[in-house]
C-alpha positions in Angstrom: -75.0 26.3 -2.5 -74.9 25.2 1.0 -73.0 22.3 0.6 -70.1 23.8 -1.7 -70.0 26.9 1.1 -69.9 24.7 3.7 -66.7 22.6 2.2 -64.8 26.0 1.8 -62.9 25.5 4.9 -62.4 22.0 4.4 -61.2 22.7 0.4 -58.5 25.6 1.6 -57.0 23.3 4.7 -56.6 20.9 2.3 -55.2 22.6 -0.2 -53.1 23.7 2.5 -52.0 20.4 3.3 -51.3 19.5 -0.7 -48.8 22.3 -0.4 -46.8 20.8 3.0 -47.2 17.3 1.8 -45.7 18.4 -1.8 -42.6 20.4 -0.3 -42.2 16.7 2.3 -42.1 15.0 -1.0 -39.6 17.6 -2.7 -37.6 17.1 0.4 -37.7 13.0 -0.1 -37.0 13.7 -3.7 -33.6 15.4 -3.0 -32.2 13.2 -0.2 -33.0 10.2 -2.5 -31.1 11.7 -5.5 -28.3 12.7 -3.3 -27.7 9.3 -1.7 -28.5 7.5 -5.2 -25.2 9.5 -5.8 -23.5 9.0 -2.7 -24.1 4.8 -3.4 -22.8 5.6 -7.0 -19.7 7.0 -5.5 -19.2 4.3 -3.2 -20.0 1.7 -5.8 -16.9 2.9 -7.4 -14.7 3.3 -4.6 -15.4 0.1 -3.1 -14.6 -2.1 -6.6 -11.0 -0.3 -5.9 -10.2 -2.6 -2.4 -8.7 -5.3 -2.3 -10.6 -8.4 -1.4 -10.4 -9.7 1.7 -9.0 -13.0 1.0 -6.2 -10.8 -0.2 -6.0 -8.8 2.3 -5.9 -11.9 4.8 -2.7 -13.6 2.8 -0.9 -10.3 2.9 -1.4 -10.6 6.6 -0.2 -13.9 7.5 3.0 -12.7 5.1 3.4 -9.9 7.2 3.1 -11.3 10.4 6.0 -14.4 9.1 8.2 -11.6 8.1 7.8 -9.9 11.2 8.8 -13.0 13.4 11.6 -13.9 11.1 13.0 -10.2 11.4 13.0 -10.4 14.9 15.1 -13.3 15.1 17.4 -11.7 12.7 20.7 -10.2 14.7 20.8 -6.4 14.8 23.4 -5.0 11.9 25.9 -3.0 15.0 26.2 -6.4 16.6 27.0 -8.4 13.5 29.4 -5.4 12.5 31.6 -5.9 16.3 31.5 -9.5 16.0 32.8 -9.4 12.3 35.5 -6.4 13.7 36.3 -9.0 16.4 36.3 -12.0 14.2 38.9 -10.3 11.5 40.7 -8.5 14.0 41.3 -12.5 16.0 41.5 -13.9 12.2 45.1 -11.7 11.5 46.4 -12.8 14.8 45.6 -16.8 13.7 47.5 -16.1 10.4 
């Protein structure tokens, strides 16, 4: 009878700490269900991008384009040289 009185205390603190360690592991429990979602969702999202190796030739396309662009003459110069050249052109005739 000693020995069981004795153990009381010890029996109701850890009972105690069955009930704080079972709410940590409820807590655990619900933050690894909600990112084994989140990493579901992303899973999804990231087979919709575009590969890199993609990406990278769409690039070096766009950075050609750009540089031929900008050695392309702007369209209100070409249209006064082209007024200029027709206007000379009916004087040559």
């Amino acid at each position: 009878s000693g020995t069981v009185d004795g153990n009381t205390a010890a029996i109701a603190s850890n009972t105690t700490s069955i009930g704080t360690n079972q709410t940590g592991i409820s807590t655990l429990s619900s933050t690894v269900t909600a990112n084994t979602n989140a990493i579901a969702g992303n899973t999804t999202v990231i087979a919709t991008k575009a590969d890199i190796s993609s990406l990278n030739t769409l690039s070096t396309t766009v950075a050609g384009n750009t540089t031929a662009i900008g050695t392309k003459v702007n369209q209100t110069d070409f249209d006064t040289l082209n007024s200029t050249v027709s206007n000379h052109t009916s004087l040559i005739d």
